[in-house]
Structures are given as C-alpha cells and as structure tokens.
C-alpha positions, 0 to 999 in steps of 0.5 A: 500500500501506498501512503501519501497526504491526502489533498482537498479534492480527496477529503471532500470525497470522502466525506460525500461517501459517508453522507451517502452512506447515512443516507443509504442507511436513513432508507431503511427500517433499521433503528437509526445509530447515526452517532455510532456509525460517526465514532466508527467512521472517524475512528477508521479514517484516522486509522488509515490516513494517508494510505493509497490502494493501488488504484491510487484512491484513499483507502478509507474509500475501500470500508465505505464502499463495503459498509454501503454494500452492507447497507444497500445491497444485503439489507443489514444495520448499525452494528454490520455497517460499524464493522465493514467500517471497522474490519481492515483497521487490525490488520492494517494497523496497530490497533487491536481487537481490544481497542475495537472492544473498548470503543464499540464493545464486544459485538462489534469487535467479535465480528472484526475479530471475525473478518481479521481471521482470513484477511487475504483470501480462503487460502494463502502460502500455508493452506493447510493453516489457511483452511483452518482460519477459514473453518474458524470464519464458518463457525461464526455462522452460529455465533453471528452470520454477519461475519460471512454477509460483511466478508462477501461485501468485501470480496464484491467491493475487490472485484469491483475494483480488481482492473487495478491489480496484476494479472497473475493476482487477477486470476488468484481472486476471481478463482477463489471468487468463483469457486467459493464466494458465488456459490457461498452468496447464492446459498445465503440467498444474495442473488444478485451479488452472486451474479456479479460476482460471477459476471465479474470472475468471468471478466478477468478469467475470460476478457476477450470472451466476456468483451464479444458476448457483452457487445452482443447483448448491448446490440440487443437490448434497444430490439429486446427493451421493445419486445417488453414494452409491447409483452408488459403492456397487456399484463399491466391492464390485467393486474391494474383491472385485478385491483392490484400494486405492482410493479414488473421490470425486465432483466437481461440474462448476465454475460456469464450465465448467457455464456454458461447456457452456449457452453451447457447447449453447445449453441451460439450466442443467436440460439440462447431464446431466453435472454430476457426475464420479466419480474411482477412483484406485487402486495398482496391482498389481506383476503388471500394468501400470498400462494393463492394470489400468485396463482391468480396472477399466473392464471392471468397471464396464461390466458394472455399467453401460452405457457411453456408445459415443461418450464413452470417452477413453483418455489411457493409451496416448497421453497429453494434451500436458500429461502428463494419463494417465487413462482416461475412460468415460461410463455410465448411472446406474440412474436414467438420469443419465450419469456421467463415471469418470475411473479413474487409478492414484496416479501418474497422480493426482499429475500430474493435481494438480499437473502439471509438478512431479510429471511430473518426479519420475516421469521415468525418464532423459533420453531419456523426453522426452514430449509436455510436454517437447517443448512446451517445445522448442517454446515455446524455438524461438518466444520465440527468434524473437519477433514484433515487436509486443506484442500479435501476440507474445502471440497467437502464445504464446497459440496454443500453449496449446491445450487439446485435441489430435488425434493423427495418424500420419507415413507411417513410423506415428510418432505426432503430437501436434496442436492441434485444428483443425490443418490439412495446412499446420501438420503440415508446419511440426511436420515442418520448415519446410523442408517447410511452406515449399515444401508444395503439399498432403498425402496423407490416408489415400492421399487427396489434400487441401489445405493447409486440410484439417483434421486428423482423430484417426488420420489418416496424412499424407504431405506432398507439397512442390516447390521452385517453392513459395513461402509466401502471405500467405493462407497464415496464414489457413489455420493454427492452431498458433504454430510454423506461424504464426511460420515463416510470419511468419519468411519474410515478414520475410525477405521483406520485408527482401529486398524493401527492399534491393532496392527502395532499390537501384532507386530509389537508382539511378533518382535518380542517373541523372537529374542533376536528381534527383541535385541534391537526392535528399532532396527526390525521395525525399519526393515520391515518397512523398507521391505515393504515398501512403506515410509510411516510405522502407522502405514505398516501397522494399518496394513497387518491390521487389516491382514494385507501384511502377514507377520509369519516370515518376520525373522527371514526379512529382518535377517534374510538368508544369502543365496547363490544369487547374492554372491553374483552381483550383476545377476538379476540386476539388468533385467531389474534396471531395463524394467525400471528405465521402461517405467521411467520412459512411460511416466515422461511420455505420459506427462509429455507426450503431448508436447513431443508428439511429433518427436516421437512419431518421427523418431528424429533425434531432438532438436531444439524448437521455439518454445509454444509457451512465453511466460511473463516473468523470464526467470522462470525458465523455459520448462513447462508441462502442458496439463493432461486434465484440460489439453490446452493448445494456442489459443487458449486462455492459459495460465502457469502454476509451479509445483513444490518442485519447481515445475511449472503446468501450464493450464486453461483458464477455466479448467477445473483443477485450475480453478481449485489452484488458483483457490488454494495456492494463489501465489504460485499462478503465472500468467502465460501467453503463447507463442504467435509462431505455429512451433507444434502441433497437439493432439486433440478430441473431437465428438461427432453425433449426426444421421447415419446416412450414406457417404456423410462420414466420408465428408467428415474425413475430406474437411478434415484431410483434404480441406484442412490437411489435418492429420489424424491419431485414432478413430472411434466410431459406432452407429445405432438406429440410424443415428451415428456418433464417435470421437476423432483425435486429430493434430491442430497447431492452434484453437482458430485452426480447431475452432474453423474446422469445427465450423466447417464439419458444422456445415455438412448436411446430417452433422447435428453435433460437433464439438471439441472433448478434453479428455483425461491422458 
C-alpha cells in the first residue's frame, strides 16, 4: 500500500461517501445509530490516513464502499455497517481487537475479530493453516452470520475494483471468487451479488470472451427493451383491472450465465431464446394468501399467453434451500420469443435481494426453522468434524453449496430437501448415519434400487439397512452431498485408527517373541518397512491390521538368508534396471507426450524448437508441462502454476483443477501467453453425433484431410438406429485452426453435433 497526504479534492470525497452512506442507511427500517456509525467512521479514517490502494484512491474509500454494500445491497444495520467500517483497521494497523472492544464493545469487535481471521483470501502460502482460519470464519455462522454477509461485501467491493491489480493476482481472486464466494452468496440467498460476482470472475478469467458476448447483448437490448414494452403492456391492464400494486421490470440474462447456457447447449450466442426475464412483484391482498394470489396472477397471464408445459417452477409451496419463494412460468411472446415471469409478492422480493438478512426479519418464532436454517445445522455438524487436509476440507464445504435441489418424500410423506444428483446412499446419511452406515439399498416408489440410484423430484424412499453392513471405500464414489461424504470419511478414520492399534499390537508382539528381534526392535521395525515398501510405522501397522501384511516370515526379512544369487552381483540386476528405465520412459511420455508428439512419431533425434509457451516473468525458465486434465493448445486462455518442485503446468483458464489452484495456492499462478509462431502441433478430441446416412462420414474425413490437411491419431466410431456418433483425435497447431474446422464439419448436411472433448491422458 501506498501512503501519501491526502489533498482537498480527496477529503471532500470522502466525506460525500459517508453522507451517502447515512443516507443509504436513513432508507431503511433499521433503528437509526447515526452517532455510532460517526465514532466508527472517524475512528477508521484516522486509522488509515494517508494510505493509497493501488488504484491510487484513499483507502478509507475501500470500508465505505463495503459498509454501503452492507447497507444497500444485503439489507443489514448499525452494528454490520460499524464493522465493514471497522474490519481492515487490525490488520492494517496497530490497533487491536481490544481497542475495537473498548470503543464499540464486544459485538462489534467479535465480528472484526471475525473478518481479521482470513484477511487475504480462503487460502494463502500455508493452506493447510489457511483452511483452518477459514473453518474458524464458518463457525461464526452460529455465533453471528454477519461475519460471512460483511466478508462477501468485501470480496464484491475487490472485484469491483480488481482492473487495478496484476494479472497473475487477477486470476488468484476471481478463482477463489468463483469457486467459493458465488456459490457461498447464492446459498445465503444474495442473488444478485452472486451474479456479479460471477459476471465479474468471468471478466478477468475470460476478457476477450466476456468483451464479444457483452457487445452482443448491448446490440440487443434497444430490439429486446421493445419486445417488453409491447409483452408488459397487456399484463399491466390485467393486474391494474385485478385491483392490484405492482410493479414488473425486465432483466437481461448476465454475460456469464448467457455464456454458461452456449457452453451447457453447445449453441451460439443467436440460439440462447431466453435472454430476457420479466419480474411482477406485487402486495398482496389481506383476503388471500400470498400462494393463492400468485396463482391468480399466473392464471392471468396464461390466458394472455401460452405457457411453456415443461418450464413452470413453483418455489411457493416448497421453497429453494436458500429461502428463494417465487413462482416461475415460461410463455410465448406474440412474436414467438419465450419469456421467463418470475411473479413474487414484496416479501418474497426482499429475500430474493438480499437473502439471509431479510429471511430473518420475516421469521415468525423459533420453531419456523426452514430449509436455510437447517443448512446451517448442517454446515455446524461438518466444520465440527473437519477433514484433515486443506484442500479435501474445502471440497467437502464446497459440496454443500449446491445450487439446485430435488425434493423427495420419507415413507411417513415428510418432505426432503436434496442436492441434485443425490443418490439412495446420501438420503440415508440426511436420515442418520446410523442408517447410511449399515444401508444395503432403498425402496423407490415400492421399487427396489441401489445405493447409486439417483434421486428423482417426488420420489418416496424407504431405506432398507442390516447390521452385517459395513461402509466401502467405493462407497464415496457413489455420493454427492458433504454430510454423506464426511460420515463416510468419519468411519474410515475410525477405521483406520482401529486398524493401527491393532496392527502395532501384532507386530509389537511378533518382535518380542523372537529374542533376536527383541535385541534391537528399532532396527526390525525399519526393515520391515523398507521391505515393504512403506515410509510411516502407522502405514505398516494399518496394513497387518487389516491382514494385507502377514507377520509369519518376520525373522527371514529382518535377517534374510544369502543365496547363490547374492554372491553374483550383476545377476538379476539388468533385467531389474531395463524394467525400471521402461517405467521411467512411460511416466515422461505420459506427462509429455503431448508436447513431443511429433518427436516421437518421427523418431528424429531432438532438436531444439521455439518454445509454444512465453511466460511473463523470464526467470522462470523455459520448462513447462502442458496439463493432461484440460489439453490446452494456442489459443487458449492459459495460465502457469509451479509445483513444490519447481515445475511449472501450464493450464486453461477455466479448467477445473485450475480453478481449485488458483483457490488454494494463489501465489504460485503465472500468467502465460503463447507463442504467435505455429512451433507444434497437439493432439486433440473431437465428438461427432449426426444421421447415419450414406457417404456423410466420408465428408467428415475430406474437411478434415483434404480441406484442412489435418492429420489424424485414432478413430472411434459406432452407429445405432440410424443415428451415428464417435470421437476423432486429430493434430491442430492452434484453437482458430480447431475452432474453423469445427465450423466447417458444422456445415455438412446430417452433422447435428460437433464439438471439441478434453479428455483425461
């Protein structure tokens, strides 16, 4: 940080920040503390007098922002606005938690305390420390949930305002940003900070992307705007004759979610038919309730429009887990557009915006606990249990930000509310773990069906159990929820610490009942383990407890006997080193073989090329690996991430694994470029589906080899009722020369589906 005098310009500022933020603050049904709210800013702005964000601006501009964020978009009062303003001062400066506590008292010093705790992101250098602050953030949602609301204000705020910082950094924060925060702000209800949020990871992931889908939807709008007006214009005649305040507003899909929908559907930004949404939030009426009346409403607008059969989703009898209540209906526009209605009553808007603050002012008494409440529970019970591992407890948290839910019914018709894609086995731990422990199947509909089977909206499950039952390690393939994942973790740690116990006994044993072992147990003990193979005595003790490691031959491999092999040293030796060489062979194709591909093919001696990847800081060497997990090729938004070993992976931007990297090790991402010269060429996949008709295929191999003179590594093909597809892995240069043949395959009559598939190795 930068620190500097403030000039005049800057103070005035500052100061018309704060009277916008009491004036944000007099528009809401808080009680007024103004005075307080005064004590904390003044406090701040002395705390950080004089020092720059990198953007240049005071940073006392940063608090204000959060706190009004706070205040105006998520809904909240005094005491979480005192501590937005409050919650960079101990880590920036020498004041301490207990200064905050003397001052503004315990309340607002335990948040600060809160927020202080995981300053710098989910996870810095040390991960595995990281995480645990982290895990300390999430169990303040029992103690004061504000913690989470102010910190998600603040991470808004940071991408608000990332242009500023370096690239490398770019990609660290929108990484987290999109792989915990988004998820965490759509799970608390905060819809349309999640959105941003998305939009905005999305913009620093993909600029050039985001750039071209933005420009289409700003060369739209004026076209969609007019479809509105001419939509609205009869349903306002129909609400204002039905006697009721309304108001109903358009809202355009964002950028990320336009180009989440291209990439799920594999269409250009022409063929998304649902850009725009329309809202009617109403009051209702004393006389009816507001279920009643929004069904009146839909019935209205149905007898204006034809409603989509397949596109109605009711979020008024069994609300979304993060509180969501509105009901949706997809209708055709009298110039055959689709129109998503979103109608909700002025409540059910408040929690829609601004989520867990406003689901707890519309609260009726302790026992209205819903699906959100009961998340948190949930939540609770897996920070309690935390996996040992960073990067796995971050996963198992993740788990539980589910976006879309299945709702299912016990045998006694108590209604369940379940991730999509959940399976038999994970309604058996939301039931128990008792029950998921010892589940030998389920019951569907009367049907029997096993652990795997995947849940269905409406289903009614009866879980079938018996004590012979054990819990598998291919049982945490077959989940999907984190409280089934962590009760399976839960029991094969048991487990484990069972094996161990008992296996030590056993070998414990085994050495003092031979007196030559017993002499020197220590030594026995490493040779046990260097024979087999293992580094930790917990690693061998596990395995004689389970039975995998025997004990019968003990004193023979502490003291082994010499044979006439031993005596001939280069016997057995050779044959031992070819195989080993062979396997070290193997594992570089494996991880390089899709940079030296055409060295191998050709078997020329190697020689040297220009490098297909520039990286931005020159000290880093030129070695790199191009990662298995995502294939990228030039073209490709890429990034670098160094290993513990100093080996640098060269990443897509939106690959999966990176996205977890960029989370947890933020510090060891690079920027990446390609080189602009075509140096080498990449195998890559290509997934073909179309009508099996005569000849077409043989189009297909024409663009490919004669019009684009492209070769080819392999092909997969398979045709069944008249309907052919398969897979074709193909040598490109670069992305534009993929992307133009792609479009070139597109163009040929019968081809319906086309598309490029990473595949793993």
């Amino acid at each position: 940080m930068q620190k500097s005098e403030f000039t005049a310009e800057e103070e005035l500022m500052i100061q018309r920040e704060f009277e916008a933020l009491l004036d944000d603050y007099a528009h809401t049904p808080h009680r007024q503390k103004v005075e307080l709210i005064t004590h904390a800013f003044n406090f701040a702005r002395k705390a950080h007098y004089g020092v720059r964000r990198l953007s240049g601006e005071p940073y006392i501009m940063h608090p204000l922002a959060v706190a009004r964020i706070c205040v105006k978009e998520i809904g909240l009062g005094s005491t979480s606005i005192c501590s937005a303003l409050l919650h960079d001062v101990v880590e920036d400066t020498d004041y301490t938690v207990e200064d905050i506590q003397g001052l503004f008292g315990d309340k607002i010093a335990q948040i600060v305390a809160g927020l202080t705790k995981i300053s710098g992101g989910v996870f810095g250098e040390q991960a595995s420390e990281q995480a645990e602050n982290f895990r300390k953030l999430l169990l303040t949602i029992s103690e004061d949930i504000r913690v989470v609301l102010i910190k998600i204000a603040d991470r808004l705020h940071n991408m608000r305002t990332l242009g500023s910082q370096p690239k490398d950094k770019q990609y660290k924060i929108a990484g987290e940003t999109q792989y915990i925060y988004a998820p965490l702000a759509h799970r608390l209800g905060l819809f349309p900070i999640k959105t941003e949020l998305e939009d905005l990871s999305f913009k620093y992931e993909h600029p050039e992307t985001w750039q071209e889908i933005h420009d289409k939807v700003e060369l739209i709008k004026g076209t969609q705007m007019e479809t509105y007006e001419q939509f609205a214009g009869p349903i306002r005649e129909r609400l204002t004759s039905m006697g009721y305040t309304f108001t109903i507003k358009a809202r355009i899909k964002s950028v990320y979610s336009i180009w989440k929908k291209m990439m799920r559907q594999q269409c250009a930004f022409e063929d998304v038919y649902d850009l725009m949404a329309v809202r009617i939030i109403f009051t209702p009426k004393d006389s009816l309730s507001e279920k009643d009346q929004c069904w009146m409403i839909y019935s209205a607008i149905t007898e204006i429009y034809r409603p989509h059969p397949e596109r109605i989703r009711d979020w008024i009898s069994t609300p979304k887990a993060n509180g969501y209540e509105a009901l949706h209906v997809t209708v055709m526009a009298k110039n055959g557009q689709w129109v998503e209605v979103q109608i909700r009553t002025d409540r059910m808007h408040e929690i829609a915006e601004h989520g867990y603050a406003a689901h707890w002012r519309y609260k009726t008494g302790d026992s209205d606990d819903g699906e959100l409440d009961k998340w948190l529970q949930e939540i609770k019970e897996i920070l309690a249990h935390p996996e040992k591992d960073a990067m796995e407890f971050l996963g198992t948290f993740k788990l539980n930000l589910f976006a879309q839910e299945v709702f299912v019914f016990t045998p006694n018709g108590e209604i369940k509310t379940m991730p999509l894609g959940s399976t038999a086995l994970d309604f058996a731990f939301l039931l128990h773990s008792e029950l998921g422990e010892h589940c030998i199947g389920a019951k569907v509909n009367h049907s029997l069906v096993p652990l795997s089977y995947q849940l269905k909206g409406g289903d009614q499950i009866e879980i079938l159990t018996s004590n012979s039952q054990h819990p598998q390690k291919e049982w945490l393939n077959m989940v999907t929820t984190a409280k089934a994942r962590n009760g399976l973790n839960q029991y094969f740690r048991r487990e484990e610490r069972h094996y161990i116990k008992h296996g030590e006994l056993l070998v414990n044993d085994a050495i003092q009942m031979d007196k030559d072992l017993a002499s020197n147990p220590d030594k026995a003990l490493a040779r046990l383990l260097q024979y087999h193979g293992l580094t930790q005595p917990s690693e061998l003790y596990s395995q004689v407890g389970q039975g995998i490691i025997r004990l019968d031959n003990i004193h023979d491999i502490v003291f082994p006997k010499r044979g006439w092999r031993s005596y001939i040293p280069f016997f057995g030796r050779e044959t031992e080193e070819k195989v080993q060489g062979v396997q070290e062979v193997q594992g570089v194709q494996e991880v390089q073989g899709v940079q030296e591909v055409q060295g191998v093919q050709e078997k020329k001696p190697k020689k040297k090329e220009p490098h297909a990847i520039v990286l931005t800081d020159e000290n880093l060497g030129k070695k790199y690996l191009l990662s298995n997990c995502c294939h990228p090729i030039p073209g490709d938004e890429v990034l670098g991430y160094m290993d513990e070993q100093g080996q640098m992976h060269i990443h897509k931007v939106d690959c999966p694994e990176a996205n977890l990297l960029k989370t947890s090790y933020g510090k060891r991402i690079y920027s990446a470029t390609w080189n602009t010269h075509r140096v080498q060429s990449f195998v890559e996949t290509i997934e073909l589906k179309g009508i099996d008709k005569f000849g077409v295929f043989i189009q297909v191999l024409q663009t490919i080899t004669t019009d684009f003179h492209i070769n080819m590594r392999a092909i997969h093909m398979s045709s069944e009722d008249g309907i052919f597809q398969g897979t074709m892995e193909i040598y490109v240069y670069d992305r534009s020369e993929l992307d133009d043949l792609l479009k070139a395959i597109r163009k040929i009559d019968d081809i319906k589906e086309v598309r490029r598939l990473n595949v793993e190795g």
